[in-house]
C-alpha positions in Angstrom: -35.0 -59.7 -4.2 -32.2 -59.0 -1.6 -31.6 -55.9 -0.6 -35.0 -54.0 -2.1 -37.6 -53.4 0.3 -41.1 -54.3 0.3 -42.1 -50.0 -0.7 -39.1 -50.4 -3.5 -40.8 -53.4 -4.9 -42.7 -53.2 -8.3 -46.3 -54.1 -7.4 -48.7 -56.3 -10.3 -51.2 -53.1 -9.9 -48.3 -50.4 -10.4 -47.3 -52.3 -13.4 -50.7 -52.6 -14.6 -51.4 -48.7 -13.6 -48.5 -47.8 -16.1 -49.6 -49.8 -18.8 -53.0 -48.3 -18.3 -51.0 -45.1 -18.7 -49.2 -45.7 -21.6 -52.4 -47.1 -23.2 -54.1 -43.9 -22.6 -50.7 -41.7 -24.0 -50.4 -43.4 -27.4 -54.7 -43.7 -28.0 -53.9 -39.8 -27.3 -51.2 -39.7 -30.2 -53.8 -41.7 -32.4 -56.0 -39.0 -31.5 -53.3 -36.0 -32.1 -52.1 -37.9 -35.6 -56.3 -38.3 -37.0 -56.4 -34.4 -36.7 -53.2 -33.4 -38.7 -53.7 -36.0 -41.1 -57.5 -35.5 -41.3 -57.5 -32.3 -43.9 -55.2 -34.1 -46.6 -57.8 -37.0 -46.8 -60.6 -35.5 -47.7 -60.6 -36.4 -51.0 -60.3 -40.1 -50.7 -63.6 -40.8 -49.5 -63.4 -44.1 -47.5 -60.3 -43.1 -45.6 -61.9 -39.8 -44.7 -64.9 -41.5 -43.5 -62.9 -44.2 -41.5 -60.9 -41.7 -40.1 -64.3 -39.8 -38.6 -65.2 -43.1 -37.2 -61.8 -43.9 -35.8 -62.0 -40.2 -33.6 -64.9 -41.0 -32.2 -63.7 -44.1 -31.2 -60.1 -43.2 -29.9 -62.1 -40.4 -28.2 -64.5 -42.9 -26.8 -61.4 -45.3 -25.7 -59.7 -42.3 -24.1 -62.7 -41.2 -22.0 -62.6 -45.2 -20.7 -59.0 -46.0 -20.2 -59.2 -42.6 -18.5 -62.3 -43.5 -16.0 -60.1 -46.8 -15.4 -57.1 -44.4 -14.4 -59.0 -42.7 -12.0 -61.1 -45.6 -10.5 -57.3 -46.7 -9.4 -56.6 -43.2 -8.2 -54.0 -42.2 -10.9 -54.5 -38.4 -12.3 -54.2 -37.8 -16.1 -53.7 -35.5 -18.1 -57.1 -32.8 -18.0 -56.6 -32.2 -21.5 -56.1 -34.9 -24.1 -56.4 -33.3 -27.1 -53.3 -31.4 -26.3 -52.1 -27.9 -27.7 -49.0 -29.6 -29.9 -52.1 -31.6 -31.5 -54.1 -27.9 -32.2 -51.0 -26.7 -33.1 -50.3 -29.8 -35.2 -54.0 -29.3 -36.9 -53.0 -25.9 -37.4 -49.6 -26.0 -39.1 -51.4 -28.9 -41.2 -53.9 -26.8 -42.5 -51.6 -23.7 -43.1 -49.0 -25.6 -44.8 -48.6 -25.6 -49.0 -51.2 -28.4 -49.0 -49.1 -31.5 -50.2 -50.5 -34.6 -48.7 -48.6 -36.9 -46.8 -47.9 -40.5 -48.3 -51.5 -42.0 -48.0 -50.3 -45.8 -48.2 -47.4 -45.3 -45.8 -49.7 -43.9 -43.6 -52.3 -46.1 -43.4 -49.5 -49.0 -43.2 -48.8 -47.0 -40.1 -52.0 -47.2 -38.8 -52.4 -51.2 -38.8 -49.4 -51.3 -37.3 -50.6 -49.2 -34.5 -53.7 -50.7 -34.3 -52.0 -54.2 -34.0 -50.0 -53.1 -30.8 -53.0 -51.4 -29.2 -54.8 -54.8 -29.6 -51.7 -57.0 -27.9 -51.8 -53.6 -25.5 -55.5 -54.4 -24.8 -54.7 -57.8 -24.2 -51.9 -58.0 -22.2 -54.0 -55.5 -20.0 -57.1 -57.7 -20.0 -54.6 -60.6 -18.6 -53.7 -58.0 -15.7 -57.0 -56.6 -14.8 -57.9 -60.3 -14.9 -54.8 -61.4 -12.6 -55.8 -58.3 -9.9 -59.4 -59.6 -9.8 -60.7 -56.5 -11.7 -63.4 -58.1 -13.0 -64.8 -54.7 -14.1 -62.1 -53.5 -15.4 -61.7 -57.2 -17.9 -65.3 -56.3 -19.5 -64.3 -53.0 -20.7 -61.1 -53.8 -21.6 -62.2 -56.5 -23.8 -64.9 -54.5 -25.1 -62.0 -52.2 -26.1 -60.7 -54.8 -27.9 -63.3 -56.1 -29.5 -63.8 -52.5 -31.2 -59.9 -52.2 -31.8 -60.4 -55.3 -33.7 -63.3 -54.3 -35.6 -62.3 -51.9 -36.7 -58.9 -53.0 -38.1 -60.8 -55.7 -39.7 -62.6 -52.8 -41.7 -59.9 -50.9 -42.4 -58.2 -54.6 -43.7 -61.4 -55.4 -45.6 -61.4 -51.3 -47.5 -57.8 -51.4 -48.4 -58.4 -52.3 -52.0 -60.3 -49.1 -51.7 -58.0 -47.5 -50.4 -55.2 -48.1 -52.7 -57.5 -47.5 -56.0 -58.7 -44.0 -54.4 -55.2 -43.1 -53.9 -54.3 -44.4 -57.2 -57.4 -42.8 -59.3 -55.5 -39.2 -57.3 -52.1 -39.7 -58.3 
C-alpha cells in the first residue's frame, strides 16, 4: 500500500479486536431484545422457557467474549445490560399489553443466531491465524452452544407455531 504507513496500516489483530467487539455489541442487543420481548411470552410455554435458557447463555457468551476483549487489552463497555434495555424492559411491561408478532419474531431470532454462528466462525479462523490457540477453544465452544441451541429452537418450532396458534 503506497503512501500508508506501517502505524496507518490495518493490523490481522485490530481487525480481529473489532470483530471481537462487534460480537460482544450484538450478543448485547440479543441480550437487551430477550428482556423486552420476555413479558409477552409468558404464555407460550416453550418459547418462554427457551428464552430463559437463551439469557443465560447470551449472558454467559458476553462474560467470555468480554474476558477475550480484555486479555487483548481492549476496554468494554462496564455495563452490558444497558439502561435503554431497563428502560426497554420497562416501557414493555408498562405498555397496553399487546404482544409482538411471535412468528416474526422468532424468524428473527434464527436469523440472528445464523450470523452469530458465521460471526463465531470467521472469528475462530482469526484467533486461529494469530496463533491464539486459547482463544480458538472458547470460541468454538461458543459455537458449538450457538449451534445447539438453534438446533433446539429448529427442532420446537412446530411447538411454537401450534402454541401461538392455540393463543390466537
Amino acid at each position: 500500500m503506497a503512501g500508508r504507513t506501517k502505524s496507518a496500516e490495518t493490523t490481522a489483530l485490530d481487525i480481529y479486536l473489532e470483530r471481537l467487539q462487534d460480537h460482544l455489541a450484538i450478543e448485547t442487543k440479543a441480550i437487551e431484545t430477550v428482556l423486552s420481548e420476555l413479558p409477552f411470552c409468558e404464555r407460550y410455554g416453550s418459547v418462554s422457557a427457551q428464552m430463559e435458557q437463551d439469557l443465560i447463555l447470551r449472558r454467559k457468551h458476553v462474560s467470555d467474549i468480554t474476558a477475550l476483549l480484555s486479555r487483548h487489552g481492549r476496554q468494554t463497555p462496564a455495563a452490558h445490560e444497558t439502561v435503554s434495555s431497563i428502560l426497554s424492559t420497562v416501557s414493555s411491561l408498562l405498555s397496553t399489553g399487546e404482544e409482538s408478532n411471535l412468528l416474526k419474531n422468532v424468524l428473527t431470532d434464527v436469523s440472528y443466531r445464523a450470523h452469530q454462528i458465521a460471526s463465531l466462525n470467521m472469528l475462530a479462523i482469526l484467533a486461529d491465524r494469530l496463533g491464539f490457540s486459547s482463544d480458538l477453544s472458547l470460541l468454538e465452544r461458543l459455537r458449538n452452544e450457538e449451534t445447539a441451541s438453534t438446533d433446539k429452537l429448529q427442532q420446537n418450532l412446530p411447538v411454537i407455531v401450534a402454541q401461538y396458534l392455540a393463543n390466537h
